[in-house]
C-alpha positions in Angstrom: 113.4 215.7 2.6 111.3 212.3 2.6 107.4 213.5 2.6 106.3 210.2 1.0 105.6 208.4 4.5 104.5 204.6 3.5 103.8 205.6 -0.2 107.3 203.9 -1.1 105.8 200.4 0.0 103.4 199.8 -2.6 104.4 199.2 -6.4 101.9 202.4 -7.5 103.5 204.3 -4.8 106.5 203.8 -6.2 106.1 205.4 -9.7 104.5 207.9 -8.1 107.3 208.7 -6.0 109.1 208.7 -9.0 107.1 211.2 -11.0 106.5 213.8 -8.0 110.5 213.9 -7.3 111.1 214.3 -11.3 108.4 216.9 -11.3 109.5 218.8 -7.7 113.1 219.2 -9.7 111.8 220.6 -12.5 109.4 222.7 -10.9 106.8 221.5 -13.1 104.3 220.1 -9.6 101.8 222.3 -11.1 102.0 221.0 -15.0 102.4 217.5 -14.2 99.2 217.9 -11.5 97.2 219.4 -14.0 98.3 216.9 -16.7 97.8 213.8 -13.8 93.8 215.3 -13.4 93.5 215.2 -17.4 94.3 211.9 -17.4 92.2 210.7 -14.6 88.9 212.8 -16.2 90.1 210.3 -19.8 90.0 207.5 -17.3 86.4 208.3 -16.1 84.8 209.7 -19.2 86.3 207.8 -22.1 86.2 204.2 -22.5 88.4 203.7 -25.5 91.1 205.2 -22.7 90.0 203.4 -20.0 90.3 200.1 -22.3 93.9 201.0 -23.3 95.2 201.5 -19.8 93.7 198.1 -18.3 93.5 195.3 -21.1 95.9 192.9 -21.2 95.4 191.9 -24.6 97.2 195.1 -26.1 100.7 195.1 -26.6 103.4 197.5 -24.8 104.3 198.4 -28.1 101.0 199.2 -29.1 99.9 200.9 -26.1 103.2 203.0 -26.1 102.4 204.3 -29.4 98.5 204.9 -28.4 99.2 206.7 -25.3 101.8 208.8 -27.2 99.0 210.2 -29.5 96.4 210.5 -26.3 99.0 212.8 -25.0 99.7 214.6 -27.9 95.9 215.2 -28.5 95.2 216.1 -24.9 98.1 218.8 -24.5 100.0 217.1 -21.9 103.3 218.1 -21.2 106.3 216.6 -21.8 107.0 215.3 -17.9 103.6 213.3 -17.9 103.9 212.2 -22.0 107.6 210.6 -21.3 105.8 209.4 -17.9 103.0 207.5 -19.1 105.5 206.4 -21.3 107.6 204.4 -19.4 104.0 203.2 -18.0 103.0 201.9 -21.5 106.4 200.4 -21.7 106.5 198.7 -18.5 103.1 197.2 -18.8 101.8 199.2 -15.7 99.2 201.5 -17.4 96.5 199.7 -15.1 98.4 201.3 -11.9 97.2 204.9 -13.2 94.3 205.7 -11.0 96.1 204.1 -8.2 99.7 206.4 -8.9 97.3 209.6 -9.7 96.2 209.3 -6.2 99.7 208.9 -4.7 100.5 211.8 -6.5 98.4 213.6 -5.0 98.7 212.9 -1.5 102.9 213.6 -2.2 101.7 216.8 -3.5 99.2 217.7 -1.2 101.6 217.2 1.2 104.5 219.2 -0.4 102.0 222.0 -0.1 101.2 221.1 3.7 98.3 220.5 2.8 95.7 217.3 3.7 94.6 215.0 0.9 91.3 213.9 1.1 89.3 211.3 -0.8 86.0 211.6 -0.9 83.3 209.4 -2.1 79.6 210.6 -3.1 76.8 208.5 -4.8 76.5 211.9 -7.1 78.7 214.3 -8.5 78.7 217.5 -6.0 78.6 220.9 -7.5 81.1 223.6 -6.8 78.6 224.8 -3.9 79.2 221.3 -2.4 82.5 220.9 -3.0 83.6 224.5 -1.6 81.3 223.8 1.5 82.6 220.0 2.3 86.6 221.9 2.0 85.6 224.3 4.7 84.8 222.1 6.9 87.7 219.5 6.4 90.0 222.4 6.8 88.1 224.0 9.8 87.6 219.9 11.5 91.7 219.3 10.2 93.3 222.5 10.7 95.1 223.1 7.3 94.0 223.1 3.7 92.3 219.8 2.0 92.6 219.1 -1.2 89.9 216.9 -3.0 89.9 213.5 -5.2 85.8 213.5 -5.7 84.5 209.7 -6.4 81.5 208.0 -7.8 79.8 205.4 -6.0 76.6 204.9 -6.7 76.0 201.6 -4.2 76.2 204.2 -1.2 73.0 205.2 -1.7 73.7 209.0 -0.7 75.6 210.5 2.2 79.5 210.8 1.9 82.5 208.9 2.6 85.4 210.5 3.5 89.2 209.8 4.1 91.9 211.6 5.5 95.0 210.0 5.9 93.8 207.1 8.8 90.5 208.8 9.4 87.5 207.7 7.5 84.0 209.4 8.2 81.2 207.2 6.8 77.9 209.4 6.7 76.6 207.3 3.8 72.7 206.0 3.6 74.0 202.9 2.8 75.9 202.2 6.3 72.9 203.7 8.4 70.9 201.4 6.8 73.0 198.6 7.4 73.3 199.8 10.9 69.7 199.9 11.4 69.2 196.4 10.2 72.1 194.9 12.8 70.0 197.0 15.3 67.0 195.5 14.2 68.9 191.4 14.7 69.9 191.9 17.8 
């Protein structure tokens, strides 16, 4: 059964594709999720990480043999370790946060489930975050997962989007509203 829709097109997508049917097979979705929202949370918090996944100046040898300890000290199992692997080897460890999200949306869907990405100018708490999935799921009709962003420029307010549906309740586009309101 073909659930990835127009993920295939991209180059991310792709790899992602990849990971989720490897994963689906071995019934390790749940593992190589888990291990996919490690990764990402290295990605946000840790720059030396963030470094080796996007410079170009370090070498595929080099990063193969950096991301191997990374996943060694961060528990990962072995289906994301070999994964970013082949990454480090390809010279695609920039694609990560791009792939991570096409994972998820393969999963999400696998799980008929909606994948949502939402973006906040703060971190919301689990209160939030518990309050904004009941009412995707009530508005959608089926559960909604969450990738939570940063994005300080918006001021306040969220952004979110499901699938082709984006709802922009951020201070920053009101604002800019107002102002066009205010020219014309």
């Amino acid at each position: 059964m073909d659930i990835s829709g127009g993920i295939q097109a991209s180059l991310s997508g792709r790899y992602a594709t990849a990971l989720f049917e490897l994963a689906r097979d071995e019934r390790q979705l749940d593992q190589a999720a888990a291990d996919l929202d490690t990764v990402q949370t290295m990605l946000r918090e840790s720059d030396d990480f963030r470094m080796l996944t996007q410079s170009p100046l370090i070498g595929r040898a080099d990063a193969g043999k950096a991301i191997a300890a990374s996943a060694a000290a961060l528990g990962l199992g072995p289906i994301a370790t070999r994964f970013l692997g082949v990454l480090a080897e390809n010279g695609r460890l920039r694609e990560l946060p791009q792939i991570i999200r096409a994972f998820r949306s393969l999963a999400a869907k696998h799980r008929g489930e909606a994948h949502a990405e939402v973006v906040s100018a703060h971190p919301l708490d689990a209160a939030q975050m518990g309050a904004l999935k009941d009412r995707l799921r009530k508005r959608f009709g089926r559960e909604v997962t969450v990738d939570a962003q940063i994005d300080q420029s918006i001021l306040g307010g969220l952004i979110v989007r499901l699938g082709s549906t984006q709802i922009d309740g951020s201070i920053r586009t009101k604002i800019n509203g107002l102002a066009h309101a205010m020219r014309s």
